[in-house]
Each structure stands twice: as C-alpha cells, then as structure tokens.
N, C-alpha and C positions, 0 to 999 in steps of 0.2 A: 510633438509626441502626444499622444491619446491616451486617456486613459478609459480607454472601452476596450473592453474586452470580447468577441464572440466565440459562445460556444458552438460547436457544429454537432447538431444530432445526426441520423442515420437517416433518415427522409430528406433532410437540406444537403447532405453530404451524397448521397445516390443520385440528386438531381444533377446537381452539379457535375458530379461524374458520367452521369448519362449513363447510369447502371441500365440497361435493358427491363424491361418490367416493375424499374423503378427511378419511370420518370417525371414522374408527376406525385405531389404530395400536398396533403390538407383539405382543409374545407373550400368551398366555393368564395367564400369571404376571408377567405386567407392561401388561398390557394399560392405554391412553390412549383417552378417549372427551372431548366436551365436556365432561362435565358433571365430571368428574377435574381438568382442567389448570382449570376455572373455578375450581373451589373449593383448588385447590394456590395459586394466584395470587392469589385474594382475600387469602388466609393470610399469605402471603409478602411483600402490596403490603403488610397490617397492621402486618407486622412489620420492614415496612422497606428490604426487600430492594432489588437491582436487577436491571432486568431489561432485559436482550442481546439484539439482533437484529444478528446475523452479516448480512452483504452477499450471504454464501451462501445462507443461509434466506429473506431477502428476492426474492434471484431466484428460486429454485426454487418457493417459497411463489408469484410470482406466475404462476411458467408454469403451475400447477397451478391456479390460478384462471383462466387466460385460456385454458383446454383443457377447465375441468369439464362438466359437460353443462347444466347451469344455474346460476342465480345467481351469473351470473361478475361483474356490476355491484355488486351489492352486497358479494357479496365484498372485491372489489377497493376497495369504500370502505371498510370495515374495514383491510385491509392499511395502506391509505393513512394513515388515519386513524394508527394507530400507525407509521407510519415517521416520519409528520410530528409524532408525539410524541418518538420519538428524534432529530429532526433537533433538536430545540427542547429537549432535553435534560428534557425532563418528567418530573416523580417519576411513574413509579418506573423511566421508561426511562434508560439511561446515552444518553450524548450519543453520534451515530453519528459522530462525528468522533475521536474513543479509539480506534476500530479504525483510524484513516488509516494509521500508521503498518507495519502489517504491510501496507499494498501498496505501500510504498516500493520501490526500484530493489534495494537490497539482499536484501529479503524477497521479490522475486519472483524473484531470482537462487535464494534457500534454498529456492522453493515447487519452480525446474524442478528445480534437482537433486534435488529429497529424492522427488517426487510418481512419475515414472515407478515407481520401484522397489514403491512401494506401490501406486499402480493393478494393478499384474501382481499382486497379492492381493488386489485387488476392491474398494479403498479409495477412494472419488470425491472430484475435488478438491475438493469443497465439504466434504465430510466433514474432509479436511483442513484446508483453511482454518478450519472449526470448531474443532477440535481447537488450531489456532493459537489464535485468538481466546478460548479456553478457561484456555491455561495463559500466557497475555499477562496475565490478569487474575487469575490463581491468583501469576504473580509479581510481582504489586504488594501482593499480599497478600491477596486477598480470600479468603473460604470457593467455592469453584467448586462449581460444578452444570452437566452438562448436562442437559436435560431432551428426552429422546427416547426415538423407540419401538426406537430401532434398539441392538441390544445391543452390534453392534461400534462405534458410535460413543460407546457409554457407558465399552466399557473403554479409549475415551483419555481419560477425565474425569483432572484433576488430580488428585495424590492430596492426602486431607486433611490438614490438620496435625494432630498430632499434640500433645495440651494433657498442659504437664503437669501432675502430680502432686507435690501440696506433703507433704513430707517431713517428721517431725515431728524435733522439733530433741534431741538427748539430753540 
C-alpha cells in the first residue's frame, strides 16, 4: 500500500479523458498528452497509489465536456464512470466524501476571506480549492502530488517530506 496520493486537475483529467479541444496540456518542458497521464496511472494504480478528484476538477472537467465540439456523450460516461468510482470509494480512487469537510461553514468562511486577495493575482477558485484539497491530504500524512499542466497550480503542491538519514552510531 502507498502512501502517495495524486490529485487530478482539469488539464491532466481532460487529457486523459480525450476531451475534444482538450487534449493536450502544459508547457513544452512539461508537456501532458493521453498517452503520458495513461501510462503515469497505470504505474501509480500498480503501485498503489490514490487517486483525487477535487469537486473543482470534477466541475470544470465537465463544463469542458458539455462545451467540446464532439464527443461530449461519451465523454461524459467516462467522467461519470470515475466519479462513480470515487463516490463508491474504488481502489485506486479515495472516497469523494474525505473532501466534505473542506466545504463546511468554517472552511467556506477561510475560502471568502483568503480567495479575493488571490484572485487579483489570477489565482481561480477552483485552483484554490485544489490547493486546499492538496495540503488536506499532505496533513494526514500522505506523499501529495498534483498532477497538472498548469505551473502555477503546481507551485502550491505540498512540500515533500523530508526522509531522514540514519546516522552511523560511534
């Protein structure tokens, strides 16, 4: 069992899916295509991993399906298909009920306040609430990932731990 967790944003999760008009995502030096997040995942399901669908990614992933210029049906059973893995708690998706908590009364009191100030630097809620969703599971201890094409939503990835080094005894 692993304890890595990946989150999936809307640019790794569209490729994946082979949304129409978005299939390809990132930079040239990070570049995300299908056949990239198929084989990261394959890897990751083997080794155990979990894997995140943010309520963010879930929406945005479907507006981008229910806008593409085709295959918005079969898309959309794909989508489905994994949401209703995560609903049902399916290896290798976490259960979508672990994120309830960050839409509590509380955590949407931290979302207004915190979100204005970062939007006026181009930050979208979803991206935030990602970021939330990121270091939720980075403080339960997991190894965090995000997996995305977008650089600024990578530099909120949790930072790693830090393993240490056994010392030899004198």
């Amino acid at each position: 069992m692993s304890n890595r967790v990946l989150i999936l944003d809307t640019s790794v999760l569209c490729c994946w899916l082979q949304v129409p008009g978005k299939e390809k995502a990132g930079p040239k030096d990070d570049f995300w295509d299908h056949a990239r997040i198929a084989q990261l995942l394959e890897k990751e399901r083997s080794q155990g991993s979990t894997f995140v669908l943010p309520i963010a990614t879930l929406i945005e992933t479907g507006n981008h399906i229910a806008k593409a210029p085709g295959q918005r049906y079969e898309r959309a059973q794909d989508l489905a298909r994994y949401l209703k893995e995560a609903a049902d708690a399916q290896s290798p998706w976490a259960a979508f009920t672990e994120q309830s908590s960050l839409w509590e009364t509380d955590n949407l009191r931290t979302l207004a306040a915190t979100w204005p100030e970062l939007a006026a630097g181009g930050v979208s809620i979803g991206d935030h609430t990602i970021k939330d969703v990121a270091e939720y599971y980075a403080q339960a201890g997991y190894f965090v990932e995000i997996l995305t094409g977008d650089a600024g939503l990578k530099a909120y990835e949790p930072i790693k731990p830090v393993s240490s080094i056994p010392r030899r005894r004198r």
